[in-house]
C-alpha positions in Angstrom: 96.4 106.8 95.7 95.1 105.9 99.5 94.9 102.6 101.0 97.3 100.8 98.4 100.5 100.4 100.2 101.9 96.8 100.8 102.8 96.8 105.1 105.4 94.6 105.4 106.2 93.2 109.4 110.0 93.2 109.8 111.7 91.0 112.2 115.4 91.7 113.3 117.7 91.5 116.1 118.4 94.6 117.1 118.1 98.3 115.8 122.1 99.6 115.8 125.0 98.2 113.3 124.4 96.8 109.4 120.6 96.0 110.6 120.4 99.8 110.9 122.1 100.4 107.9 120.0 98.0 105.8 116.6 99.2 107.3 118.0 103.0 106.2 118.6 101.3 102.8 115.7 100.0 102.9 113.1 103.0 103.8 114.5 104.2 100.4 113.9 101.2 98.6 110.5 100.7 100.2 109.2 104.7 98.7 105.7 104.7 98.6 104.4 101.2 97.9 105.2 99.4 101.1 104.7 100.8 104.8 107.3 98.6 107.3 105.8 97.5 110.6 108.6 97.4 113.4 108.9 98.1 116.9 111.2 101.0 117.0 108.9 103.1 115.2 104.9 100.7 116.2 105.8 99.8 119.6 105.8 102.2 123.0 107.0 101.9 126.5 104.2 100.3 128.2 102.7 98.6 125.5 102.3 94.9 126.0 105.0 93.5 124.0 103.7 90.4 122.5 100.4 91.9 121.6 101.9 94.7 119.7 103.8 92.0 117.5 100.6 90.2 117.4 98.8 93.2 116.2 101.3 93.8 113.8 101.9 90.3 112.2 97.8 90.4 112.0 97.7 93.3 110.2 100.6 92.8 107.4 100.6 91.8 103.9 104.2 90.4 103.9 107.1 90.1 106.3 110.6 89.8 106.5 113.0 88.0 108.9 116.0 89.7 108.6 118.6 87.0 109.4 121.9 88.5 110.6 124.9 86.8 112.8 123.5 88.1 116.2 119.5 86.7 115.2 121.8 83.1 114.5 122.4 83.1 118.4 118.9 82.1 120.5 120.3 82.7 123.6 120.9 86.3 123.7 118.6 87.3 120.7 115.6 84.6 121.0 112.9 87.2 119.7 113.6 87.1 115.9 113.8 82.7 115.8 110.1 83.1 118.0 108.8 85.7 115.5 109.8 83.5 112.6 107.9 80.5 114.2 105.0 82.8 115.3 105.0 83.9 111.7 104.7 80.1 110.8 101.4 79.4 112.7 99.6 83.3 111.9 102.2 83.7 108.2 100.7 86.5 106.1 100.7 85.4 102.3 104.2 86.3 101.7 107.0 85.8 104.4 110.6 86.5 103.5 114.4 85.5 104.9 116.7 88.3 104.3 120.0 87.2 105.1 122.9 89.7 106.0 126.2 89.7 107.8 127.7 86.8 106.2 124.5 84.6 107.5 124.5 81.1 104.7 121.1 80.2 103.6 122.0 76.4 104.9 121.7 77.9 108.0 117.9 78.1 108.4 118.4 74.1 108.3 119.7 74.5 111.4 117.8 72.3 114.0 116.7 75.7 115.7 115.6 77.4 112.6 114.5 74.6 110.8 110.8 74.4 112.4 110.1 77.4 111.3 110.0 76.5 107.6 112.0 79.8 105.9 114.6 77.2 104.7 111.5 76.1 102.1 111.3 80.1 101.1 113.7 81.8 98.5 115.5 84.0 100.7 117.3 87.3 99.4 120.7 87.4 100.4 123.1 90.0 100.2 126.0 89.6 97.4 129.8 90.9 98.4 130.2 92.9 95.5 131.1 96.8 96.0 131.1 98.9 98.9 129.3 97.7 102.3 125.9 100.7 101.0 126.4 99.4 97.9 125.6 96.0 99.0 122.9 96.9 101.6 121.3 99.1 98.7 121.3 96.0 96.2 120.0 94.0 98.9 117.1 96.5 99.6 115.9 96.7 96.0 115.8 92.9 95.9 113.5 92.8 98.7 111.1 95.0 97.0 111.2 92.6 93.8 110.9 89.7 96.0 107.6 91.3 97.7 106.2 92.8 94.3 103.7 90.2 94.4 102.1 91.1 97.9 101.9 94.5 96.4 100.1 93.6 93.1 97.6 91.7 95.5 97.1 94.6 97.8 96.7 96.5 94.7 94.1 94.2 93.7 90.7 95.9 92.0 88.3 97.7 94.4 86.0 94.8 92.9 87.9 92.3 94.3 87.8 93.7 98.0 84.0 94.3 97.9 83.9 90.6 96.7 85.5 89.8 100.3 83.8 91.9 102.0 80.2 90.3 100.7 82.0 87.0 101.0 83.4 87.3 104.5 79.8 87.5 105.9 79.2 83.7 104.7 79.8 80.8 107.3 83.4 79.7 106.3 82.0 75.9 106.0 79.3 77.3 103.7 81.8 79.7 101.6 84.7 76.2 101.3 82.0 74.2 100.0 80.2 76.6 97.6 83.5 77.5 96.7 84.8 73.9 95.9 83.9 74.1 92.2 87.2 76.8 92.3 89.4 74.7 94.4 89.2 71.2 97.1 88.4 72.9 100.0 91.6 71.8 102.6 93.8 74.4 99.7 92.4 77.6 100.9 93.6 79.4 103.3 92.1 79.8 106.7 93.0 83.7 107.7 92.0 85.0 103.9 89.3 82.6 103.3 87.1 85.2 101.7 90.3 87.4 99.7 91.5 84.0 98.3 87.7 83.0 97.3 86.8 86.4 95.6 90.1 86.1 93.6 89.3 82.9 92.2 85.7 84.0 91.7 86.7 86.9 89.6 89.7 84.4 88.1 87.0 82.4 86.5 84.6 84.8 85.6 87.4 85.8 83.1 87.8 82.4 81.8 83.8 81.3 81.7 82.3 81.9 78.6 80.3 84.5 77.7 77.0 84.3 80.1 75.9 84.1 83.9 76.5 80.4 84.1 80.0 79.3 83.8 81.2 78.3 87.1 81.9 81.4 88.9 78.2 81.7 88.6 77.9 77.9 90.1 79.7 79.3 93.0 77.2 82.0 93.5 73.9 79.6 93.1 75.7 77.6 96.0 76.0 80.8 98.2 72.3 82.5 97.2 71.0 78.8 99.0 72.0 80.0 102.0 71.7 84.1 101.4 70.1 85.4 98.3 70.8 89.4 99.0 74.7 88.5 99.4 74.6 86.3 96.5 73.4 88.9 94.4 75.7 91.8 95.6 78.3 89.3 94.6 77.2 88.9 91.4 76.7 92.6 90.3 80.5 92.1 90.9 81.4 89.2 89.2 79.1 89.8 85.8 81.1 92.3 84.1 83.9 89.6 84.1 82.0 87.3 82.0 81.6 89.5 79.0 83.4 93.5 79.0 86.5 93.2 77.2 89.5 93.2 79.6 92.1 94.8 77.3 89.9 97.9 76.7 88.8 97.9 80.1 92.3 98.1 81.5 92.8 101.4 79.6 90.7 103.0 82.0 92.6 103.2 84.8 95.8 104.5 83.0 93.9 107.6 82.1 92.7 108.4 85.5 96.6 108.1 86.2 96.9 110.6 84.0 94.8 112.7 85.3 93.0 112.7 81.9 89.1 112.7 80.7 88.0 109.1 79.8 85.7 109.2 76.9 84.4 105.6 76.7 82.0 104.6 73.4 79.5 102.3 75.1 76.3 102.8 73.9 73.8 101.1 76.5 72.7 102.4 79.6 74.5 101.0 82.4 77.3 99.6 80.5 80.0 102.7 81.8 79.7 100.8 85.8 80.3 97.0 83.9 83.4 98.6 82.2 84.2 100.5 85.6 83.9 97.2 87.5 85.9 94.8 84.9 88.8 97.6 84.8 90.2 96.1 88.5 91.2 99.8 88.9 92.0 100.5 92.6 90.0 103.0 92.9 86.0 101.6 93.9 83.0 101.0 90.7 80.4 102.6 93.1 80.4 106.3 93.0 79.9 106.5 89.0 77.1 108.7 88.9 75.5 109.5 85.5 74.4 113.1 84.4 71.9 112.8 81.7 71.6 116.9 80.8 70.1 116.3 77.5 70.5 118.8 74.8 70.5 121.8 77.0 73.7 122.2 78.4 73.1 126.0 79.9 70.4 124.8 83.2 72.3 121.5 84.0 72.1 122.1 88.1 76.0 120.8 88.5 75.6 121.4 92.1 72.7 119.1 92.1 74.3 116.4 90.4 77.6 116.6 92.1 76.1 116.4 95.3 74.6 113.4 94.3 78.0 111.9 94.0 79.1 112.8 96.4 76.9 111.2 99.0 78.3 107.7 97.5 82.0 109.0 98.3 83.0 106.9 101.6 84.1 109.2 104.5 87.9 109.0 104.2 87.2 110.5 100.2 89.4 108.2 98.6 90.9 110.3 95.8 89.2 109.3 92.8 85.6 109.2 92.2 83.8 108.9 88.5 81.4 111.3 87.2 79.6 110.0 84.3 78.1 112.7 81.9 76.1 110.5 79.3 76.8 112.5 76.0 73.7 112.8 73.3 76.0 112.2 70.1 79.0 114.6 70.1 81.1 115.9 73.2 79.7 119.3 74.4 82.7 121.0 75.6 80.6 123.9 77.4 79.4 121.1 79.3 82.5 119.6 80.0 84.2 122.6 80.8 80.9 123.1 83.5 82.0 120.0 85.2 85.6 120.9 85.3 85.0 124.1 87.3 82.9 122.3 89.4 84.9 119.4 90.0 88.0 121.4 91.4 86.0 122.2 94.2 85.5 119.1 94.9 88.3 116.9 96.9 87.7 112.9 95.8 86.5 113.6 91.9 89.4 113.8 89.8 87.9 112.3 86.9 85.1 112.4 84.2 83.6 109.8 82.7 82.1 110.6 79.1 79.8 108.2 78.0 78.2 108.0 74.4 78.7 106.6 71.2 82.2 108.8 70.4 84.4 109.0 68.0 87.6 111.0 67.1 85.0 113.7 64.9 82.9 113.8 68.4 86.0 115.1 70.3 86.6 119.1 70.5 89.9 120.5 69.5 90.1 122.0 73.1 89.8 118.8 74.6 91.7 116.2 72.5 95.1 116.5 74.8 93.1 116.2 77.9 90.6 113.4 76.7 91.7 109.5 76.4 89.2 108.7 73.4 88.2 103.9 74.7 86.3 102.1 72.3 85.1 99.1 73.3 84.3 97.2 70.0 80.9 95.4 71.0 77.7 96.9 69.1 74.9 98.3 71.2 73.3 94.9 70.9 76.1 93.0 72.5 76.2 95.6 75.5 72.4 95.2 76.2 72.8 91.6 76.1 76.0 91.4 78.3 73.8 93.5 81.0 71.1 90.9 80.3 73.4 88.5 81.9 72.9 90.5 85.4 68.9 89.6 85.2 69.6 86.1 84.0 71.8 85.2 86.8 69.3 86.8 89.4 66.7 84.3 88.3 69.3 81.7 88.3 69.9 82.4 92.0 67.0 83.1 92.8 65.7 79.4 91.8 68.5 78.1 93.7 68.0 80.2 96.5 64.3 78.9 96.7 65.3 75.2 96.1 67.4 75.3 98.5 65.4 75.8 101.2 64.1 73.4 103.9 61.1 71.6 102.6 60.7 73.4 99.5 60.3 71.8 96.2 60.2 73.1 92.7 60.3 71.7 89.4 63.4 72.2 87.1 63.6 75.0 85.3 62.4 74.2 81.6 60.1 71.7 82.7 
């Protein structure tokens, strides 16, 4: 997948001896879920050193002091106790002492290190069983399950990063106080205001009851006071939360894995992109685009309808994209196998989206080791009314958004 590795800032003392050894160990370790930030391989000659560790810090997930016998001494090796306070003031979400060459935890009490807050952090520390690799290896795969939740939250859903993105355009006093029905405002975090907010958005969306007005939605009626457009981008998000169910959802993504059809049994129109949305797969929920060919399979235009698509693809064609063929009762495997060809021409669609009322009779023999068959168990009628919740809220925010400007005064709703 693109854009889903974890960059981790490392801070060491010095690129030869066991902090060479360890980073070697640690490359291995790291595969391809985490991409380290460090000078030796981020930093040039001629680059201004402080704003390249700036730049670096600012743009990691996580980080790691690596805490050996030589970073202990100030004096000659004062970068890696500056980086750790640096780290203190700009920290990433997740910010980790590894300890190596005999280096104590109860050191980062010390009165230089203690400032800098690491001895309030779980370090990972290496062990003196087995050989000196065998150690530096064990160490290395520690680190990775230390930092395995920076990389479930960089491999948050697609959903959740749009969230930010809408978010992120709100004043930040605006955005704390909307968002104070989630959490007291001086507990969020200044740098991922708008991440952190869009979590707890979606967080609570799952927990609301069914409906556009639980308090996720409570959130959004603050917000739409101040922008209704963004308020409602937000909520085209946050709706499928409230009512798909998760479990079946989730199954989505795991076929795409798998390089697999999805056939998915929802029955009203519009449904497929809720599902899409509340399966927080990393790929995006915007480019499903539905191909209604009807009965007659033979003059679908393919080229048309792929081209349409494609024009919601984002220039650096992330490498999955949804095609949505909305099947009239049965699958028509002529008109799968018409997408197929078509879609290996295509880099970014990997995928195909069936959408219909299936069942196990409604999948072709030549397709049932290729095809993962979801379900979702709502009947048609709880599907329209779960999209209903989209128009509902719109009023909702709309009435909010109205009330809440200066000198404007409506009656409550229901009066």
């Amino acid at each position: 997948m693109t854009d889903t590795k974890a960059k981790v800032f490392i801070s060491h003392s010095g690129w030869d001896g066991i902090v060479e050894k360890f980073f070697g160990e640690l490359k291995i370790a790291f595969g391809d879920d985490f991409e380290p930030l460090y000078d030796m391989e981020h930093i040039g000659g001629g680059d201004d050193l402080d704003q390249r560790v700036a730049d670096l810090i600012g743009d990691s997930d996580a980080a790691l002091v690596v805490v050996d016998q030589r970073a202990l001494d100030s004096e000659e090796h004062p970068w890696v106790l500056a980086e750790a306070n640096w780290l203190r003031g700009t920290r990433p979400n997740q910010v980790i002492p590894v300890l190596i060459d005999g280096v104590d935890p109860s050191k980062l009490k010390e009165k230089n290190w203690e400032p800098t807050g690491l001895h309030r952090t779980v370090a990972v520390a290496a062990t003196a069983e087995g050989s000196e690799t065998e150690q530096l290896s064990r160490l290395a795969r520690a680190v990775v399950e230390a930092l395995q939740p920076t990389l479930t939250r960089v491999r948050t859903s697609k959903a959740t990063k749009q969230l930010a993105d809408i978010l992120s355009v709100f004043p930040e006093t605006v955005l704390t106080h909307a968002a104070e029905k989630l959490k007291p405002s001086g507990q969020w975090s200044e740098r991922h205001l708008a991440r952190e907010v869009a979590g707890a958005l979606i967080a609570a969306a799952k927990n609301d009851a069914p409906g556009p007005f639980g308090i996720a939605m409570q959130v959004l009626q603050k917000l739409a006071e101040t922008d209704l457009d963004r308020a409602g981008r937000a909520l085209d998000i946050v709706v499928p939360f409230t009512w798909v169910d998760g479990d079946v959802a989730a199954q989505i993504p795991g076929a795409v894995v798998d390089g697999r059809y999805v056939g998915l049994g929802v029955r009203a129109v519009g449904a497929h992109t809720a599902y899409v949305i509340r399966s927080e797969a990393i790929w995006p929920p915007d480019p499903v685009h539905a191909v209604e060919p009807g009965s007659d399979t033979e003059y679908v235009n393919l080229d048309e309808d792929l081209e349409k698509a494609l024009k919601w693809v984002p220039p650096e064609s992330p490498e999955v994209t949804l095609l949505a063929i909305v099947c009239d009762g049965s699958i028509d495997p002529v008109l799968v196998e018409k997408v197929a060809e078509h879609v290996r021409e295509f880099r970014g669609i990997r995928i195909v989206l069936l959408i219909g009322e299936l069942g196990e009779a409604d999948v072709p023999q030549s397709l049932r080791d290729r095809l993962a068959l979801i379900r979702p168990s709502l009947a048609a009628e709880e599907e329209t009314k779960g999209l209903s919740y989209a128009d509902e809220g719109y009023n909702s925010l709309t009435y909010h958004h109205e009330r809440g400007r200066p000198g404007k005064r409506l009656r409550a709703v229901g009066s």
